[in-house]
C-alpha positions in Angstrom: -12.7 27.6 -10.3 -12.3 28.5 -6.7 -11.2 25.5 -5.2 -8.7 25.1 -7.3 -6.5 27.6 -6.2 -4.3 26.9 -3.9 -4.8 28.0 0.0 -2.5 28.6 2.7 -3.4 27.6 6.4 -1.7 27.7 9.8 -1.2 24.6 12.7 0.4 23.4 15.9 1.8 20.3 14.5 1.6 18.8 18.4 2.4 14.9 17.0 5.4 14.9 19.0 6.6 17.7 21.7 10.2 18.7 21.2 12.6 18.8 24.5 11.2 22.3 26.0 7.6 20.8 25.3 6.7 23.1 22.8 5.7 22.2 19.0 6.7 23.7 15.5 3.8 26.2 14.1 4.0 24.8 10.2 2.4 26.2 7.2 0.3 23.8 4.9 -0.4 24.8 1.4 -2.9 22.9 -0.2 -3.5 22.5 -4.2 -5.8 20.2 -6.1 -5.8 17.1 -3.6 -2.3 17.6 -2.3 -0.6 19.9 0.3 2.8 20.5 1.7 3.9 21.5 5.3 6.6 24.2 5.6 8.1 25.2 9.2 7.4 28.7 9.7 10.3 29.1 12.6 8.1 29.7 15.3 7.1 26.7 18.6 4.8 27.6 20.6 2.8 25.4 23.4 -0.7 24.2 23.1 -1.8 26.8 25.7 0.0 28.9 23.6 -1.6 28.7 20.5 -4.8 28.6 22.1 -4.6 32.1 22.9 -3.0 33.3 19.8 -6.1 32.1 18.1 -8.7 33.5 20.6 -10.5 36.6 20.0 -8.9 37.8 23.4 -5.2 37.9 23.3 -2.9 40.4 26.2 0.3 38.6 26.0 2.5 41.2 24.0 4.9 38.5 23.3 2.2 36.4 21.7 0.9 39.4 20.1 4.2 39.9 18.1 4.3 36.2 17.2 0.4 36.3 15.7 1.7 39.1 13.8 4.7 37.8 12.4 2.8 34.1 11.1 0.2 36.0 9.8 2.3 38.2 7.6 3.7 34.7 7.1 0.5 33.1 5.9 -0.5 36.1 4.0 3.0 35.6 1.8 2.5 32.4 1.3 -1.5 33.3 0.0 -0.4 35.8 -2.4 2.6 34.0 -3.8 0.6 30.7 -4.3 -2.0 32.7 -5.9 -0.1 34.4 -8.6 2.0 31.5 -9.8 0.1 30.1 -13.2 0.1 27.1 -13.7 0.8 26.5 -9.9 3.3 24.0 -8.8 5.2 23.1 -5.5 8.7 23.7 -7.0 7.5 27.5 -7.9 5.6 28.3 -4.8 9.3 27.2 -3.0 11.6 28.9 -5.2 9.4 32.3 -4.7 8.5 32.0 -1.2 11.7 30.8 0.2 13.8 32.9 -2.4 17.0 29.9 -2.8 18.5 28.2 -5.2 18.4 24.6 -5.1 21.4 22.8 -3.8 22.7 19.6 -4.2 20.4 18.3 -1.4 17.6 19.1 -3.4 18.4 16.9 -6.1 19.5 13.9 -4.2 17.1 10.7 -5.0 17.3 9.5 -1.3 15.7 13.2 -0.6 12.9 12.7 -2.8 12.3 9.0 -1.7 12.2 9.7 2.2 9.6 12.7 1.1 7.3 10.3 -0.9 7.3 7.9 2.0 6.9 10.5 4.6 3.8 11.3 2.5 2.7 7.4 2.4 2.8 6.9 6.0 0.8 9.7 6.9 -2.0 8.6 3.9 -2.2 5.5 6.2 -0.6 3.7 3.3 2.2 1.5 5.2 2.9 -1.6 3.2 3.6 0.6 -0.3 6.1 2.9 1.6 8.1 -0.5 3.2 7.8 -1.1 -0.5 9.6 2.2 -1.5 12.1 2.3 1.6 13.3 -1.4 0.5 13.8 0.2 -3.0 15.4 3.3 -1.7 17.9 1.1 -0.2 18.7 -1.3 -3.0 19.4 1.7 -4.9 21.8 3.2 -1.9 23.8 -0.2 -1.9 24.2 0.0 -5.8 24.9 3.8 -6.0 25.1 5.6 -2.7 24.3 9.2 -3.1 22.5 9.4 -6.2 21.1 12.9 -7.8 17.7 12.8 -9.7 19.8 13.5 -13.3 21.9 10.5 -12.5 18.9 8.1 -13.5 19.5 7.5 -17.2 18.6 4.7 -19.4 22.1 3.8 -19.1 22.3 3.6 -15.1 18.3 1.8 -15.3 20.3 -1.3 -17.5 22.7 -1.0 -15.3 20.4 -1.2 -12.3 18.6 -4.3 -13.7 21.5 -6.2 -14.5 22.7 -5.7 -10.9 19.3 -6.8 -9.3 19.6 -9.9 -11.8 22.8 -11.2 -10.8 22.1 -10.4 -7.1 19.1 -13.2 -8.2 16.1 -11.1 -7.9 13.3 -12.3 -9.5 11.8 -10.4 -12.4 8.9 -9.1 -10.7 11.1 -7.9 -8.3 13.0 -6.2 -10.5 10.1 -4.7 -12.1 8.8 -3.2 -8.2 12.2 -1.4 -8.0 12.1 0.3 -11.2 8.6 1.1 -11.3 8.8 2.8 -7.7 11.7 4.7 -9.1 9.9 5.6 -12.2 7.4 7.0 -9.6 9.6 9.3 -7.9 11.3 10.3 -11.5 7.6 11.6 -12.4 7.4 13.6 -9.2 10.1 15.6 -10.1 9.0 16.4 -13.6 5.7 17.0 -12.1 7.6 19.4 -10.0 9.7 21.0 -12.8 12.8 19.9 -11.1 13.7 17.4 -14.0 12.8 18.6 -17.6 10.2 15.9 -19.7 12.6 15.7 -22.3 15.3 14.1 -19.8 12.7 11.3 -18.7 14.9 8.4 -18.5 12.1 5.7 -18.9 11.3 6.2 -22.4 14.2 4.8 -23.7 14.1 1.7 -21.3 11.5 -1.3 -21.4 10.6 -2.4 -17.1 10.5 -6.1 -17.1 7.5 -7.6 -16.4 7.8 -10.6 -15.0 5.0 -13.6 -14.2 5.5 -15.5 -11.0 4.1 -19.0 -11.6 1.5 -19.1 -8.5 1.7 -22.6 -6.8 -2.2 -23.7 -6.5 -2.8 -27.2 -4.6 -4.7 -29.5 -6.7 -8.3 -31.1 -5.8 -6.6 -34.0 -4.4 -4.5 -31.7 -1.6 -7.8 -29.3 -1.2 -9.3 -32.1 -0.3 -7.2 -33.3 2.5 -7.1 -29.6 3.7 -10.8 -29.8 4.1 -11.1 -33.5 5.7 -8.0 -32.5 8.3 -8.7 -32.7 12.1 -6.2 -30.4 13.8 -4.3 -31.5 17.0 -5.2 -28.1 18.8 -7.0 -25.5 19.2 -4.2 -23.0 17.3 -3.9 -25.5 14.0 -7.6 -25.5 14.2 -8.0 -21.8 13.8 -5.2 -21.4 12.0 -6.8 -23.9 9.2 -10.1 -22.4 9.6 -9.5 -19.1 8.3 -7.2 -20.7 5.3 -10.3 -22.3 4.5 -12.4 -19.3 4.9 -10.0 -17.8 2.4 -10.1 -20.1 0.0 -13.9 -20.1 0.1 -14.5 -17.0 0.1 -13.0 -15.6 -3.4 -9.8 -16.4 -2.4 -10.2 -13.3 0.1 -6.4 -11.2 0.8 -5.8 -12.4 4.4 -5.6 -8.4 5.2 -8.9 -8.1 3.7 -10.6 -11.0 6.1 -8.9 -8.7 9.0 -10.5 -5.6 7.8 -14.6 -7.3 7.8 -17.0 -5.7 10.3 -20.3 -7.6 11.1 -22.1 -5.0 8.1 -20.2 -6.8 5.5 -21.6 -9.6 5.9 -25.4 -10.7 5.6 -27.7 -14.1 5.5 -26.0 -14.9 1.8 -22.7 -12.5 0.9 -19.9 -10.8 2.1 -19.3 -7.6 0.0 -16.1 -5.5 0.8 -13.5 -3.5 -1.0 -10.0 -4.7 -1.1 -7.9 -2.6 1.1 -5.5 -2.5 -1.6 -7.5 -0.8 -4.3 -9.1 1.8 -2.3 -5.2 3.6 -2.4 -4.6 2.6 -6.1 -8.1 2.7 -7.6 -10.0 6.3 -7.7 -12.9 5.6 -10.0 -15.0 2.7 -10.8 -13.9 1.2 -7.2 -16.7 -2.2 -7.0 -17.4 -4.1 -3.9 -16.6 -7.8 -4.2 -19.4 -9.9 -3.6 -18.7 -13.4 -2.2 -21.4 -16.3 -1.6 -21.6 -17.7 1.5 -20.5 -21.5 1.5 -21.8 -22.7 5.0 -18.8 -24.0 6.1 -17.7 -20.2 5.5 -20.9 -19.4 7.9 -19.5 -22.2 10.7 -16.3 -20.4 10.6 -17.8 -16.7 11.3 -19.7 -18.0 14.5 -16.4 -20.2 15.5 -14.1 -16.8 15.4 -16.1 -14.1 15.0 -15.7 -10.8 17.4 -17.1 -11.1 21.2 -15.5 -7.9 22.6 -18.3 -5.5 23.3 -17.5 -2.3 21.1 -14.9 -3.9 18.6 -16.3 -3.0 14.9 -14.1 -6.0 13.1 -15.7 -9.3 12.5 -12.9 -11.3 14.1 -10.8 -10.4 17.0 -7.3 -9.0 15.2 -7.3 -5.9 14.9 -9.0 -2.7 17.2 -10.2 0.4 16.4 -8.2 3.5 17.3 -4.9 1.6 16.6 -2.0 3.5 14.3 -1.8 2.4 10.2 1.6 0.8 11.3 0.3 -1.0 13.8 -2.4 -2.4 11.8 -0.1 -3.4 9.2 2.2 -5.0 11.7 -1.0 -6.6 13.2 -1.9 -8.3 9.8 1.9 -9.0 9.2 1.7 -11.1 12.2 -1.8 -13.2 12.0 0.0 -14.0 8.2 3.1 -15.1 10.0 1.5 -17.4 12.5 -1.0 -18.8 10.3 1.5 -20.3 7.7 3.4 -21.9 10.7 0.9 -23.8 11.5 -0.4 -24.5 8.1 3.3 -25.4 7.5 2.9 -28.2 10.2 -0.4 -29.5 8.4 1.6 -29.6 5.4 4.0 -31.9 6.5 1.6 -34.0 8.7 -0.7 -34.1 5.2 2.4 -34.7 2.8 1.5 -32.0 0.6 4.8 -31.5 -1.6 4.2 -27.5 -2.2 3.6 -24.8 0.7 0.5 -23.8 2.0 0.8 -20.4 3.1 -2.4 -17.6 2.7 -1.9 -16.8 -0.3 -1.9 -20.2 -1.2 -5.8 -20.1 -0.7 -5.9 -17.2 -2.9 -4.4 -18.4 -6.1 -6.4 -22.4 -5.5 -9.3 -20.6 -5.6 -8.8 -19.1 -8.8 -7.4 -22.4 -10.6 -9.4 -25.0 -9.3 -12.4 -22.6 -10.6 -10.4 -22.4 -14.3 -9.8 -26.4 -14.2 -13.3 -26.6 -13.7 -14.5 -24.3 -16.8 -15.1 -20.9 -15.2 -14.5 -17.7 -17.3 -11.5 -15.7 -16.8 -14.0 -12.7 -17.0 -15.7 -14.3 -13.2 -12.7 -15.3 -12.0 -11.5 -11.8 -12.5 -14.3 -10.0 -11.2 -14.4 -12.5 -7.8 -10.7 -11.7 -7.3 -11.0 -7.7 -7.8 -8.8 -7.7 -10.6 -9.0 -4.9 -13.1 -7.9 -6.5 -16.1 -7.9 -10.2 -17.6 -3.8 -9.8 -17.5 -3.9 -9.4 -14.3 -5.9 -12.2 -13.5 -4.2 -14.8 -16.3 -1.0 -14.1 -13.9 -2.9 -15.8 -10.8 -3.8 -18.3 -12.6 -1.9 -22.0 -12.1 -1.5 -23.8 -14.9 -3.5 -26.9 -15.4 -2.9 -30.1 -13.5 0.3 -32.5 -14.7 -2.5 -35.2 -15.4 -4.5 -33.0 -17.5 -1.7 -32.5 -19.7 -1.0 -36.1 -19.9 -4.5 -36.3 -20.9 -4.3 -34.1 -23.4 -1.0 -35.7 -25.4 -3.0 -38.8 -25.2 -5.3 -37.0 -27.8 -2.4 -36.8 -30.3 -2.4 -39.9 -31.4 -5.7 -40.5 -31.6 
């Protein structure tokens, strides 16, 4: 089919100006969903390109250059276009005729790319993710080449995140995110399949026990009266959490006024829209009316703002959104850290704190994993089961009681 061959295009990439205030002409090749840039040697202003792409160009200079990057282009189109299956790595090796060096192969190389790639997908929190990994793996092995990863260096690896006192889950992030990159470059046909280090080696897959308050603690949350106006917002949208499905704190951020009606809020978690591609279901959360109270306390004034609540703004940069989120998170668990203490609660309090109460005061109660699931967004049961607190000291008490019976 048509579309999926691959086509070549031409832009002014004029994201940042270099020191003679001109920008780099690149080359995009795009395939199947993805597409690389490719400097083509030439800068040119925005006036500039303007004129090379009008139907009335004098400038002889100019002239020459429009020659030159479209001879440039058309190499690229007719290359791309013979190379069956196509790939990146073969598109490169014809169109820039070289060899591969060491750079080429160097894991930092193909980490900084993947991130690159994850910032501009607006996708910030995943590459923080994969830059902290990239550098765990620089203190253990500085300079690493792709065919260094082997199941050897992988127990290796582990072992070292272990006794540094990582968690498991942690240590299962780092290796999965360097699985990731491993299956880029096979993908690429820089690493053969048959050296694929990961099928000899097992990721750990740890569960983190969530720390869910009980009834008792929920309780108190809901019965406290701040001493300010901060504590009292800052409570208020723990609360609206915690009713509300248990609701990501970055997801609360992200609500505009259509998300919400009379009865529901229905929105899609931020963080499946970049991992999920099919099947991707709005959550649907009923409306407690102390959920209601806290809309009309908080909810967005400012005249052409499309969030529900006053956080975020449109227009802003993916980093700054992330950092904006980042932030509310931070300042909202210092305060609910000073209610904790003022309450006596024994455990923290923090946002996602809400999240996983939710979920076990609703499986104390009786409610299905398969709800519980589908009010978190979950897409499996497994996933869910590792939210889920396990049941109250007393009920276990309870339970031994029955023993002897």
């Amino acid at each position: 089919m048509e579309s999926n061959k691959p086509t070549a295009t031409l832009f002014l990439d004029n994201r940042k100006a270099k020191k003679d205030g001109k920008y780099p002409v690149k080359l995009t090749i795009y395939y199947s969903g993805d597409k690389k840039r490719y400097s083509s040697g030439f800068d040119l202003t925005k006036q500039e390109w303007e004129k090379i792409n009008s139907g009335r160009l004098r400038d002889n200079n100019l002239k020459e250059i429009k020659i030159k990057l479209d001879l440039y282009k058309e190499k690229a189109r007719l290359i791309s276009g013979k190379i069956t299956p196509f790939t990146f790595y073969s598109f490169e090796k014809q169109f820039f005729e070289y060899t591969k060096t060491k750079t080429d192969f160097l894991l930092r190389t193909w980490f900084a790319g993947y991130i690159n790639q994850l910032k501009e997908e607006g996708r910030i929190g995943t590459s923080f993710s994969y830059r902290t990994t990239m550098n765990s793996l620089e203190q253990f092995r500085p300079k690493m080449l792709l065919q260094d990863i082997t199941p050897d260096f992988l127990k290796s690896y582990e072992k070292y995140l272990l006794d540094l006192k990582k968690s498991p889950s942690t240590v299962g992030i780092y290796l999965r995110s360097l699985r990731a990159i491993i299956n880029k470059a096979i993908d690429s046909q820089v690493l053969k399949q048959e050296n694929y280090p990961f099928k000899k080696f097992e990721i750990p897959a740890g569960r983190n026990i969530k720390k869910a308050l009980n009834e008792a603690e929920i309780k108190k949350l809901l019965q406290y009266e701040p001493v300010d106006v901060k504590q009292q917002k800052a409570l208020d949208f723990w609360i609206f959490s915690y009713l509300c499905n248990g609701i990501n704190f970055t997801d609360i951020l992200h609500l505009k006024p259509e998300n919400v009606d009379t009865t529901f809020i229905h929105f899609i978690r931020a963080k499946t829209k970049n991992t999920r591609k099919k099947d991707i279901r709005p959550i649907k959360v009923g409306l407690n009316s102390r959920a209601v109270e806290i809309i009309e306390k908080w909810e967005n004034k400012a005249p052409g703002n499309p969030y529900l609540f006053p956080i975020l703004e449109e227009g802003i940069s993916a980093t700054t959104v992330k950092y904006r989120c980042q932030r509310f998170i931070k300042w909202v668990n210092k305060h609910m850290e000073a209610i904790r203490l003022d309450l006596g609660i024994k455990n923290k309090v923090g946002t996602y704190v809400a999240r996983h109460s939710f979920s076990t005061v609703l499986k104390r109660k009786g409610v299905s994993t398969d709800f519980i699931k589908e009010a978190l967004g979950h897409s499996t049961n497994a996933v869910t089961e590792n939210y889920l607190d396990s049941f109250a000291d007393e009920v276990k008490l309870e339970y031994s009681k029955l023993l002897t019976l």
